[in-house]
N, C-alpha and C positions, 0 to 999 in steps of 0.2 A: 707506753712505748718502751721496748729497750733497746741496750745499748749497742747488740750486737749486729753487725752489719749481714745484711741477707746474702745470701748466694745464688748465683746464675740459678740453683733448681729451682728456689721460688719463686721464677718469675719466667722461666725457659718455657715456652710454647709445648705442648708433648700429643697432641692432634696434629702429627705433620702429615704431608704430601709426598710420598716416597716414589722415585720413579727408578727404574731398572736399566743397564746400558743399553740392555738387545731391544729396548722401546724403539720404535720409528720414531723419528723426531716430530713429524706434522702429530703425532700421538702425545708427546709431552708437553708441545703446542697446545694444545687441545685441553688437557690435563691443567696446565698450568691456569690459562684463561678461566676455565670454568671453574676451576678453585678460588680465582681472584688470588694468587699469590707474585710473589715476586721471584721464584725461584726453587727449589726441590732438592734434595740431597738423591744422590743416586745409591742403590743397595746392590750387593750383590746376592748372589742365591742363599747364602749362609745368612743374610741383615749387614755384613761389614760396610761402614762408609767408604762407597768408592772415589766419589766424584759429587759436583753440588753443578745445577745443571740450570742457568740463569734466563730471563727475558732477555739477557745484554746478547749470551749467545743461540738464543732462539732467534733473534734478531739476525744476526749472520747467515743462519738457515735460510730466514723469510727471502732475506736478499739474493741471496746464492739461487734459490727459486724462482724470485723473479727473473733473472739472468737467464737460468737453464728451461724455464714454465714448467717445473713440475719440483715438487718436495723430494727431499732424498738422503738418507742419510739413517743413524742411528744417534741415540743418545751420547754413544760412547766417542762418536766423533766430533763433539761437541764440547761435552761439560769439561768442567775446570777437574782437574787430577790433582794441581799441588792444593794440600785442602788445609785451611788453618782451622782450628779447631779449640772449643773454651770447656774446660772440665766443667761438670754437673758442682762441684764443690767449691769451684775459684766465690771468692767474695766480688760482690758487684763492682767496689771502689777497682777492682784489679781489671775489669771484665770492661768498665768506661774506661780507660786507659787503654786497654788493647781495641777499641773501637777508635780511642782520638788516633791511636797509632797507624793504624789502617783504612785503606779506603771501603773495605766490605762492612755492608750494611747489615750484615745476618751473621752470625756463626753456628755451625752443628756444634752442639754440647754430646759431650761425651762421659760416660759412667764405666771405668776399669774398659775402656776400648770399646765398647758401646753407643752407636747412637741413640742418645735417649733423650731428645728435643732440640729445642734452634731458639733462638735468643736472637733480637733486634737491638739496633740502638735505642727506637722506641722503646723499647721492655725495659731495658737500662735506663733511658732517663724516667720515665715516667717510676721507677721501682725508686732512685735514687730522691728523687721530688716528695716519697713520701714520707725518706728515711726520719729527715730532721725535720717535721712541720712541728 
């Protein structure tokens, strides 16, 4: 074992789910289910993280739907814009503190402005669990 504490990369998910603003939304619906995730970072045509596009607000969608009977909408009218975000380099110890800090379960990791994986609290605790055994 040593002494040095890991970083968000070692342990940052990097098989992500990327969806795009101009997606229909019943399409990221879709996307999302069948990947079994909880959520997706949105790209724009360049890769840049635009938006992170959640079940909480595909949810709003569903219900908007039931109301109107029919889907409608884009991604872009949905997802989250203000995005928080955890470098590829931050140390874990720093990475569970800005999770105690916040209610979001997931952060985009980022490398010199790059999306380049997503990180849970799961990833965090379970990474930290093995620092000191």
């Amino acid at each position: 074992m040593t002494d040095a504490i890991a970083t968000v990369a070692d342990y940052m998910q990097t098989d992500l789910v990327t969806l795009t603003a101009d997606m229909e939304i019943i399409r990221a619906v879709t996307v999302l289910l069948d990947a079994g995730v909880s959520g997706a970072c949105v790209l724009d045509d360049e890769g840049n993280l635009v938006g992170v596009l959640s079940k909480r607000d595909c949810l709003r969608a569903a219900l908007n739907a039931a109301y109107y009977k029919e889907w409608g909408g884009s991604v872009a009218d949905l997802m989250s814009t203000e995005l928080e975000t955890l470098e590829a380099d931050l140390d874990l110890v720093s990475a569970a503190q800005r999770f105690v800090d916040s209610s979001f379960r997931r952060f985009p990791v980022l490398n010199e402005g790059r999306l380049v994986g997503q990180i849970s609290r799961t990833d965090v605790l379970r990474a930290l669990s093995k620092q000191w055994r």
